[in-house]
Legacy VTK file of the C-alpha trace (Angstrom):
# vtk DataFile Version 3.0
C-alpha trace
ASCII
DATASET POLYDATA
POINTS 521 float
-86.335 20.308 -26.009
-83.879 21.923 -23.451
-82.614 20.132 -20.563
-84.536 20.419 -17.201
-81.782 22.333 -15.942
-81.013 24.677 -18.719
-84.921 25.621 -18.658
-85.104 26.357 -15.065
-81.982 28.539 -15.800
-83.983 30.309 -18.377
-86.951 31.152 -16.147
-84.787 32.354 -13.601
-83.217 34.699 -15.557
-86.603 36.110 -17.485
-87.985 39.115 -16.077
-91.039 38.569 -17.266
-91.595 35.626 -15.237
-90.925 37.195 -11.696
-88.016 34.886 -11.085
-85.634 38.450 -10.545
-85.780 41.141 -8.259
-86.054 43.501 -11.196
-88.954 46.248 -10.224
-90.231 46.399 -13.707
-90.640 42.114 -13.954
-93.933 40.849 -14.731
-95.548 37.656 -14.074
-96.574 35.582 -17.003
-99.655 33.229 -17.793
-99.259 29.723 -18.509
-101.595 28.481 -20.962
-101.586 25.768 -23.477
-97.902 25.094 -22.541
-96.585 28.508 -23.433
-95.442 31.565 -20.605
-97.518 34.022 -21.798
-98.157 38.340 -21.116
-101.312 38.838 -19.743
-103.685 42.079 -21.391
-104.942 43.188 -18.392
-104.811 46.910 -16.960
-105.208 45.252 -13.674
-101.696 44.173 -11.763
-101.025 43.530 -8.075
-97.754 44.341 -6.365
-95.872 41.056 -5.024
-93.589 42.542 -2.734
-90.293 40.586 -0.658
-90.981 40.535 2.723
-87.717 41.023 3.784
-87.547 44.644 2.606
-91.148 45.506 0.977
-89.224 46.120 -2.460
-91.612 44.888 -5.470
-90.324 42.194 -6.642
-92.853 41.605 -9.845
-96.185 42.468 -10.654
-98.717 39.887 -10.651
-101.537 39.621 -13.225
-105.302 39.847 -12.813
-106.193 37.196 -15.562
-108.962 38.946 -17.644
-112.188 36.984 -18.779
-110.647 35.613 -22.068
-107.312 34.518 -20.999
-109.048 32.566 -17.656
-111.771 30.964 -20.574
-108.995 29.901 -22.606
-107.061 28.428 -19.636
-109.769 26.346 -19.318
-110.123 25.493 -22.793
-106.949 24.326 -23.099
-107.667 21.868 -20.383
-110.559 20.862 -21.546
-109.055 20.164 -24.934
-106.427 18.206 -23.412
-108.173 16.285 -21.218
-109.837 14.454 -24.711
-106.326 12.452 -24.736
-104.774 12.596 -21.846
-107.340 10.155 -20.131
-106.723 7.563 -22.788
-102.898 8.210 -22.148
-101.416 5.090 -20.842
-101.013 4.584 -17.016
-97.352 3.288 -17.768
-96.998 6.602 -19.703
-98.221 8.773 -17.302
-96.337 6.589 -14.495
-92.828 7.504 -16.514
-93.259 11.023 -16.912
-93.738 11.369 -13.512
-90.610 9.394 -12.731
-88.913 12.225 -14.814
-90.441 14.850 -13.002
-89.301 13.417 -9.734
-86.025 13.864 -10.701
-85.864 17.453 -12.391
-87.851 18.901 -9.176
-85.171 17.163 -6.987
-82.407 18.483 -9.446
-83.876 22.068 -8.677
-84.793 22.400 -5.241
-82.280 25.163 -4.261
-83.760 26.968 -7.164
-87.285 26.708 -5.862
-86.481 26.942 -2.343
-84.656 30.487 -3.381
-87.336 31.642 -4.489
-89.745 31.138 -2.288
-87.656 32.588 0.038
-87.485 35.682 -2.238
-91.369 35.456 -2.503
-92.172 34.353 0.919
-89.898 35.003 2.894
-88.906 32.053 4.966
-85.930 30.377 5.543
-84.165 28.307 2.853
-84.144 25.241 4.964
-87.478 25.929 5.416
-88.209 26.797 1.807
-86.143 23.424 1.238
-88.307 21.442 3.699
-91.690 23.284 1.717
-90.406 21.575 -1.638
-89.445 18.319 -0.429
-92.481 17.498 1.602
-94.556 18.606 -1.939
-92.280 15.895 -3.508
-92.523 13.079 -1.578
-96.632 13.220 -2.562
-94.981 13.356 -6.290
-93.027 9.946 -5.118
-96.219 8.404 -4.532
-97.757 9.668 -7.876
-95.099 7.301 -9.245
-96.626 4.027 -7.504
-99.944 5.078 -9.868
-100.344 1.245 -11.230
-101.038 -0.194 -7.548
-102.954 3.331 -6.691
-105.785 3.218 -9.643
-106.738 -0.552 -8.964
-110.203 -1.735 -9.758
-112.243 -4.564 -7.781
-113.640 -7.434 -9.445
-115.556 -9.989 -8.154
-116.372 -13.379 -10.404
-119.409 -15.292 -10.474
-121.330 -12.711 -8.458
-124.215 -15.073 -9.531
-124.329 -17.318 -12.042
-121.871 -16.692 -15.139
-121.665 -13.270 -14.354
-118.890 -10.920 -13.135
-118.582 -7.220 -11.556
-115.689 -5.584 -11.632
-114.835 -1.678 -10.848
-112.827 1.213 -12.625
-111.459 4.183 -11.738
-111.971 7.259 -14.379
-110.583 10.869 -14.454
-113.042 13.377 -14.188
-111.892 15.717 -16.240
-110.560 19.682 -15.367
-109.371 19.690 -11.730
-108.632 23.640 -10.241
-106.221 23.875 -7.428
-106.211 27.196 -5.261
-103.227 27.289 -3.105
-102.173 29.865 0.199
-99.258 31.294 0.206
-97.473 29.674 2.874
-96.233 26.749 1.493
-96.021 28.311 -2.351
-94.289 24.592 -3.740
-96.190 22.104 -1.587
-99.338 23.296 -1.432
-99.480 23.299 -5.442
-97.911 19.886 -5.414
-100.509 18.499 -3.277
-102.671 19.387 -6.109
-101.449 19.098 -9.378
-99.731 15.895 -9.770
-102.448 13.913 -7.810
-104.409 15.318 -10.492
-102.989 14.202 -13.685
-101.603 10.882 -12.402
-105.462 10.124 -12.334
-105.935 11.335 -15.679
-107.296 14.557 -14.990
-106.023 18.011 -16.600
-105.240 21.008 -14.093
-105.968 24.737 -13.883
-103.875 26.319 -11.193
-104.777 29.469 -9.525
-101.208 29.753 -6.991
-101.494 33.050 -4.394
-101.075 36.041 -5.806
-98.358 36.662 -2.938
-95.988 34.109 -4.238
-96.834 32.209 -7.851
-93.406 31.912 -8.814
-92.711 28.640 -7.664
-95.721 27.458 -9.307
-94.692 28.480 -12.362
-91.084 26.420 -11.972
-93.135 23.840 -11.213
-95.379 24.022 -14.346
-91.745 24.460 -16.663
-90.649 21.525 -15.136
-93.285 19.378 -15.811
-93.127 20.356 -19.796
-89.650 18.930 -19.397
-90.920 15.863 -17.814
-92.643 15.468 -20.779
-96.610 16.248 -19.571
-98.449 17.395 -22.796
-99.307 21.386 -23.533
-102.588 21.892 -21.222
-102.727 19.380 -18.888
-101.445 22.490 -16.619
-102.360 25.911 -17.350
-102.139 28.328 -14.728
-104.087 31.684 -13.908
-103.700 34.262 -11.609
-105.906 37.190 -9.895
-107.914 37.073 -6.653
-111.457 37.475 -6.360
-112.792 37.207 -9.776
-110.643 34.269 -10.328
-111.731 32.588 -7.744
-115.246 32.681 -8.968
-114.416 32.070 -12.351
-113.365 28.691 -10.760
-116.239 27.849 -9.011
-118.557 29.196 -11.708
-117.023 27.723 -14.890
-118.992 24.615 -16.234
-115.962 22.995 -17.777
-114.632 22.412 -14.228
-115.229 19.496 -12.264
-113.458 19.390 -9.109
-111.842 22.082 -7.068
-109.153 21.960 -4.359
-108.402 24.623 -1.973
-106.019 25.345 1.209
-105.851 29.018 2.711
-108.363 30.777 5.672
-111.830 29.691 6.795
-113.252 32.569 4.974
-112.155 31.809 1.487
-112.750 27.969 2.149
-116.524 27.905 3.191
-116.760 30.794 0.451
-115.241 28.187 -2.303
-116.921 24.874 -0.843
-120.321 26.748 -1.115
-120.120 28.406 -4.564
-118.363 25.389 -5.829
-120.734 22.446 -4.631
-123.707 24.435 -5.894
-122.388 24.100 -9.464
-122.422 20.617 -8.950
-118.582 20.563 -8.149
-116.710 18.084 -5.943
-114.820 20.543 -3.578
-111.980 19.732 -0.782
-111.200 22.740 1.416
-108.694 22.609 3.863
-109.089 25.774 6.437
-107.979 27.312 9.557
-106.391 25.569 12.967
-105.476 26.377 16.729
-103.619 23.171 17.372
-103.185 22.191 21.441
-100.035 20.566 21.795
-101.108 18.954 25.384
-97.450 18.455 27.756
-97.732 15.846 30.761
-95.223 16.319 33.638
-93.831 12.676 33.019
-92.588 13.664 29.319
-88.918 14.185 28.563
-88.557 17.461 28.675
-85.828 18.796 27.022
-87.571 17.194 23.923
-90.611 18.226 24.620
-89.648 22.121 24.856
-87.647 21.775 21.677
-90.157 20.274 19.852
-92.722 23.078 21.598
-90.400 25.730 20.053
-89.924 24.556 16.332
-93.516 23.829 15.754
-94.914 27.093 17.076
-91.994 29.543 15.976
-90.922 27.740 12.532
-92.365 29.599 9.038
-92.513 32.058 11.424
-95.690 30.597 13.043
-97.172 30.372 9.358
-98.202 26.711 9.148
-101.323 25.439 9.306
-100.022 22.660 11.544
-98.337 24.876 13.813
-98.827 24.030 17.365
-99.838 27.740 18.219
-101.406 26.359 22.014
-99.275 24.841 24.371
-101.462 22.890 27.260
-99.520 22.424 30.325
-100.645 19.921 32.472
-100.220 20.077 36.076
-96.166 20.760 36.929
-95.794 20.705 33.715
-96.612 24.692 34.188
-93.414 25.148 35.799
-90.983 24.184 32.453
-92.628 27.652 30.963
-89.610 29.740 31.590
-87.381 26.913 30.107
-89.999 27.505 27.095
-89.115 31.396 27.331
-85.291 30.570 27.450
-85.565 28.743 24.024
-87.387 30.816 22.312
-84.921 33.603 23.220
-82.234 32.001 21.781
-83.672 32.158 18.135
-82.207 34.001 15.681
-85.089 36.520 13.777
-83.309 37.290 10.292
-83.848 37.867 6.210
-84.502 34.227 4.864
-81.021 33.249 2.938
-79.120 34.479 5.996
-76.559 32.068 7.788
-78.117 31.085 11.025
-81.759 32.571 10.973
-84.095 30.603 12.315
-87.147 32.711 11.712
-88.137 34.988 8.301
-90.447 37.875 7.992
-94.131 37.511 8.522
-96.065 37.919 4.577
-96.872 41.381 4.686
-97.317 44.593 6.735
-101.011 43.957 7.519
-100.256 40.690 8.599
-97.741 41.731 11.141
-99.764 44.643 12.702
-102.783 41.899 13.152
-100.465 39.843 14.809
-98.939 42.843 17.218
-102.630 43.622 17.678
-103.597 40.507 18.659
-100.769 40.004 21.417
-101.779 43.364 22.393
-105.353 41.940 23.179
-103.798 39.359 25.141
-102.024 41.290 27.616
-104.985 43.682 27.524
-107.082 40.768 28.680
-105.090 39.584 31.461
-102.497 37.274 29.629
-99.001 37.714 30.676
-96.570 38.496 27.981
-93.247 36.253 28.668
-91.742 36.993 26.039
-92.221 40.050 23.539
-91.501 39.622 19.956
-92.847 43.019 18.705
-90.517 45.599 17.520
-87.794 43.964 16.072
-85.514 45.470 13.754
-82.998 43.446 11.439
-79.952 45.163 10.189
-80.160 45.833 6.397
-83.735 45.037 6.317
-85.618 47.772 8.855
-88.611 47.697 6.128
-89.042 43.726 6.703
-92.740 42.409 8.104
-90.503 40.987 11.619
-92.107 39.861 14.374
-89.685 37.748 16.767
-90.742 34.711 18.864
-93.440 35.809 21.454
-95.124 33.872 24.515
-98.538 34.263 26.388
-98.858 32.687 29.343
-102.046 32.326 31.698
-104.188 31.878 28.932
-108.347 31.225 28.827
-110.319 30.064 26.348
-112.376 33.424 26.470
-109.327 35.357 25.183
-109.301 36.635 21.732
-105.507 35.318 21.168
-106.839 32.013 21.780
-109.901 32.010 19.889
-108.400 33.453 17.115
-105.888 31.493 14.442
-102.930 34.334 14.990
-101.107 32.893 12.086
-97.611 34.501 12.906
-94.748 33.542 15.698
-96.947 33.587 18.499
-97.239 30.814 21.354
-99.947 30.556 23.769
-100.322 28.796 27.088
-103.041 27.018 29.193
-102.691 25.704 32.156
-104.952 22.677 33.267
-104.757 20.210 36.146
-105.526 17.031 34.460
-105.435 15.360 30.952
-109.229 15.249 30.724
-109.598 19.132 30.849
-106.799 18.532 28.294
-109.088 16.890 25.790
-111.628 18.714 26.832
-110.102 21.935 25.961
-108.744 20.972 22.692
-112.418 19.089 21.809
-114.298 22.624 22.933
-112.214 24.292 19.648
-113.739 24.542 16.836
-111.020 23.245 14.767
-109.906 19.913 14.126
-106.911 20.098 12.092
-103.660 18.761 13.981
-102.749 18.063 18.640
-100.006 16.178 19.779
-99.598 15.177 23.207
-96.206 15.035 24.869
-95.679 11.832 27.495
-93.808 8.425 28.230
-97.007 7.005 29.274
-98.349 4.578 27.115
-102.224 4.198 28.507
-102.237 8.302 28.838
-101.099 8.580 24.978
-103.807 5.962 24.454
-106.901 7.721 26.055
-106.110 10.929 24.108
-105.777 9.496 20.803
-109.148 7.667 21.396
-110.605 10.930 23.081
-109.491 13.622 21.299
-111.875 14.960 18.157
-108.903 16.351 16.217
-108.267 14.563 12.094
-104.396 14.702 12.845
-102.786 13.274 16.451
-99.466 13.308 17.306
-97.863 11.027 19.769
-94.555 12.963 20.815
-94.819 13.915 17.095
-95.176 17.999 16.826
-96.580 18.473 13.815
-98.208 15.161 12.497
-98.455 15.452 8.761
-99.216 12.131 7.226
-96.816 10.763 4.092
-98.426 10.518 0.915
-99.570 7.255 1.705
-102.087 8.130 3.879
-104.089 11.268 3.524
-104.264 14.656 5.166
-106.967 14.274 7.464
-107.840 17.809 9.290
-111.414 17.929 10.729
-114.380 19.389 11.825
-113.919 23.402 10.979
-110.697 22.938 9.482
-112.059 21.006 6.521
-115.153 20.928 4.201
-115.667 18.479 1.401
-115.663 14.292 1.474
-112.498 13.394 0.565
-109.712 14.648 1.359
-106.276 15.409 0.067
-103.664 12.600 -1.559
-103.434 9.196 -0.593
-106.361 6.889 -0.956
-108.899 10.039 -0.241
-107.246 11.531 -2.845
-107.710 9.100 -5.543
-111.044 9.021 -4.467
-111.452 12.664 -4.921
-110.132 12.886 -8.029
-111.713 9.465 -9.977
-115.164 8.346 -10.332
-116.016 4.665 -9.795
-117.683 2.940 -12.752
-118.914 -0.373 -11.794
-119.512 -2.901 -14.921
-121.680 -5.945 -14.218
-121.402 -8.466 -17.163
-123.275 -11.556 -18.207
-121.607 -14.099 -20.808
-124.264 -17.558 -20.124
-122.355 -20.944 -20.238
-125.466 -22.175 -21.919
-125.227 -19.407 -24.611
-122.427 -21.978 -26.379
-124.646 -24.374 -26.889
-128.476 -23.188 -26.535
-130.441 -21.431 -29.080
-133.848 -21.067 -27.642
-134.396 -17.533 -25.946
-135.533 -17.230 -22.814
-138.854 -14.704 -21.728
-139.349 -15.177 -17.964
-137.999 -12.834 -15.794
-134.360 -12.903 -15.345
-133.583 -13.828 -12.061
-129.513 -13.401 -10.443
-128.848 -17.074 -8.260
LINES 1 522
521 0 1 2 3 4 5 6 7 8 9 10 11 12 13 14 15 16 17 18 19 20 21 22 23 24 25 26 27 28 29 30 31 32 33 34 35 36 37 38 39 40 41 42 43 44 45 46 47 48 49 50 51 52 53 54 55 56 57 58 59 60 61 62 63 64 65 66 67 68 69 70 71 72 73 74 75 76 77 78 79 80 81 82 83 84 85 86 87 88 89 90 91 92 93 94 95 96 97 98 99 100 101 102 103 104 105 106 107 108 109 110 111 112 113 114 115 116 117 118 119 120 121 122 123 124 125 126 127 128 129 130 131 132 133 134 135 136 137 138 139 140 141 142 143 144 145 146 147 148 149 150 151 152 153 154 155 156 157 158 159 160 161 162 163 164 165 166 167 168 169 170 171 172 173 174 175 176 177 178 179 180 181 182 183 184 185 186 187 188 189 190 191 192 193 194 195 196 197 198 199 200 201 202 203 204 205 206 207 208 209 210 211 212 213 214 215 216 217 218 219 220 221 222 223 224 225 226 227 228 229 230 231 232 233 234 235 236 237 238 239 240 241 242 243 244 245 246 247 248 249 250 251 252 253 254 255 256 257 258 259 260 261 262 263 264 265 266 267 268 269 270 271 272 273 274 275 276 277 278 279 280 281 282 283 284 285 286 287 288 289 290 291 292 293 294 295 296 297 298 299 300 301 302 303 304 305 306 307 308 309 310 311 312 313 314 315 316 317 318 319 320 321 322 323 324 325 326 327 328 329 330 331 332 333 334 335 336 337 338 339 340 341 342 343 344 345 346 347 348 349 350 351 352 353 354 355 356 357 358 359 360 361 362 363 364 365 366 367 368 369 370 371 372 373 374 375 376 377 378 379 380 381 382 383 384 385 386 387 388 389 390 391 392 393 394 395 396 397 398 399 400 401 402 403 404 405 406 407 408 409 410 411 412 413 414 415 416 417 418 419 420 421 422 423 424 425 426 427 428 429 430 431 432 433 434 435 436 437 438 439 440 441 442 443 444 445 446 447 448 449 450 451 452 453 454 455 456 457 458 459 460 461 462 463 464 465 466 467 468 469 470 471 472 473 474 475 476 477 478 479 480 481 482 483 484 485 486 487 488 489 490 491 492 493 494 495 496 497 498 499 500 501 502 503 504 505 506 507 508 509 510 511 512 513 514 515 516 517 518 519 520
């Protein structure tokens, strides 16, 4: 076997696996541990959104190749259950360590893919390997219960079991965490994967799955597809598939939770957000308004957890043109440049929904501070830019704040007290991430106890849990039971098998058998 390093080199200099800016580069299938060329006559365009050049083509995985992904899971799955936790607990160690001995390669291609910075490509893989990290403490996470002498000479005790082929359909805005959210969690448990990564940007999905043949994980416990639609249906459809996880838009998500559940799947769909990051006129300010510009302007605006809705409470309001001097000072540029602090948007569509959606905004009666539409970057005029923009006097009727904009886009509502606040925030129909910005202990206190949001931040921008707790978005930003890593996670991906046993004292030294009716004392 080659060294970790030596294979990533490998990938990254195959055309056929994307990881070049080579027009004529193809993406590969990964299936039964080999890279291999799809047969399809059906290819879409991945293009850098820096300059709209294609940099591969991306299969459509026909019928056959998606059956035999799955066959090859399936097929694996037979021993990989009855591997050893201690030998599933060392390869991840392994793994650990190559992904953390390849982060700039991963990071530089994302930003090739996806076009954000490398910090923030950097920042995408690291916070997908810290849920690896806790993959690794798999003997204390897969812990029965037992209970003796329930009643008399008899014992209950629990276990946890894989459930066989887990799918994992990822966005393509965080193209290494997302996926690492997924897979590992996975096959620590026992489970084998199929991995459907976005079309937009698989290629650091496809590191990913290298690396973890150099960790050591068996041929098929990953295989990896690719396509859109169909795909997607082949995953919810396919018998051989037991559990699906999914991050992207509300559309897709309900789409996947409802096909999926009615084939009997377990499903766990993380979906859309407008998070209210709520500002009290006692907080510190200059933190505040810092903190106010990296988590609506960073990934340019394409997080999930981005606080896209600032809520200014009382004099609070007047710290907005502080806001607008910030944001100003922001550098829009192509990801690997020195000094950019926000990348391209994903595509051309994507950007002119975003400029509409300002434009509906000001049409509406917002006022627009500050205007990031139109900007051009030297050496990359073809790039999907859109620079740091600001709506003030904001309602809740307005289609900019109804709508999840999904780009470099901050709006602003003004309220009087904290309890419109919450009220505001609890009137949303999502539920995936708030923070509220004070020095006041008791007013922190009410709105974590008030608020009906999974995710609260407490001078915290963008609360994502560690691995050790779970990533807890609610109400329209989530469907499913259980959701993703920590204990949820292991719950999601095991199923409980309770064993009650009976071995009588008496049996060592009676003989007689006994016909009443067994009774439990």
């Amino acid at each position: 076997m080659l060294s970790a390093s030596r294979n990533i080199n490998k990938i990254l200099k195959n055309p056929a696996l994307s990881f070049t800016k080579r027009h004529a580069s193809t993406t590969k299938l990964f299936i039964d541990g080999k890279f291999v060329d799809s047969e399809t006559d059906k290819w879409i365009e991945l293009h850098n959104p820096a300059t709209n050049e294609v940099v591969t083509m991306v299969p459509q995985a026909t019928q056959a190749e998606m059956e035999a992904a799955v066959a090859s899971s399936q097929k694996a799955f037979g021993t990989w259950k009855n591997t050893s936790v201690l030998q599933r607990q060392q390869m991840m160690f392994k793994y650990q360590q190559i992904i953390k001995d390849n982060m700039s390669s991963l990071a530089k291609n994302i930003t090739l893919e996806q076009g954000k910075t490398l910090a923030d490509a950097e920042g995408d893989v690291l916070r997908g390997l810290q849920v690896v990290e806790h993959c690794c403490s798999v003997t204390s996470l897969l812990l029965g219960e037992t209970m003796q002498s329930v009643a008399k000479d008899m014992d209950t005790m629990t276990f946890r079991y894989p459930l066989g082929v887990c799918a994992g359909i990822t966005p393509f805005n965080f193209p290494a965490m997302i996926p690492l959210w997924m897979f590992p969690m996975a096959l620590i448990c026992g489970n084998t994967s199929l991995m459907k990564p976005s079309e937009r940007d698989p290629g650091a999905t496809m590191m990913l799955a290298q690396m973890a043949q150099d960790a050591g994980f068996p041929d098929g416990t990953i295989n990896i597809i690719h396509g859109s639609h169909d795909a997607v249906n082949f995953v919810c459809d396919h018998p051989d598939i037991k559990a699906i996880s999914f991050v992207g838009s509300n559309q897709a998500g309900e789409y996947i939770y409802d096909r999926g559940t009615k084939t009997g799947k377990r499903v766990q769909s993380n979906m859309g957000a407008k998070n209210h990051g709520v500002v009290l006129p006692d907080a510190n300010k200059e933190n505040t308004l810092n903190q106010l510009v990296g988590a609506a302007f960073g990934a340019a605006g394409q997080r999930c957890m981005a606080l896209s809705t600032a809520v200014f409470v009382g004099e609070a309001k007047e710290w907005v043109h502080d806001l607008k001097e910030r944001a100003e000072k922001l550098v829009v540029n192509e990801g690997t440049k020195a000094g950019c602090d926000v990348g391209p948007v994903i595509s051309p569509q994507s950007k002119q929904r975003i400029e509409a959606l300002i434009q509906s905004g000001v049409d509406e009666g917002a006022t627009l501070l500050l205007d990031g539409r139109g900007v051009t970057v030297p050496g990359f005029e073809n790039g999907n830019f859109v620079g740091p923009t600001i709506l003030t006097n904001v309602t809740p009727d307005m289609q900019c704040y109804k709508e999840e904009i999904f780009g470099p886009v901050l709006v602003v509502v003004n309220v009087d007290t904290l309890d419109e606040a919450i009220q505001l925030a609890n009137s949303n129909p999502y539920g995936n991430g708030t923070a509220i910005f004070t020095n006041s202990g008791p007013a922190a206190r009410k709105f974590v106890n008030e608020i009906d949001v999974g995710q609260v931040g407490v001078n915290v921008p963008i609360p994502v849990p560690l691995p050790m707790f779970s990533f807890t978005g609610s109400r329209g930003s989530f469907r499913g039971d259980s959701h993703f890593y920590g204990k949820e996670g292991i719950n999601f991906l095991t199923q409980t098998k309770t064993v009650t046993q009976l071995w009588r004292q008496d049996d060592a030294t009676h003989s007689r058998a006994a016909v009443s009716m067994p009774v439990m004392r």
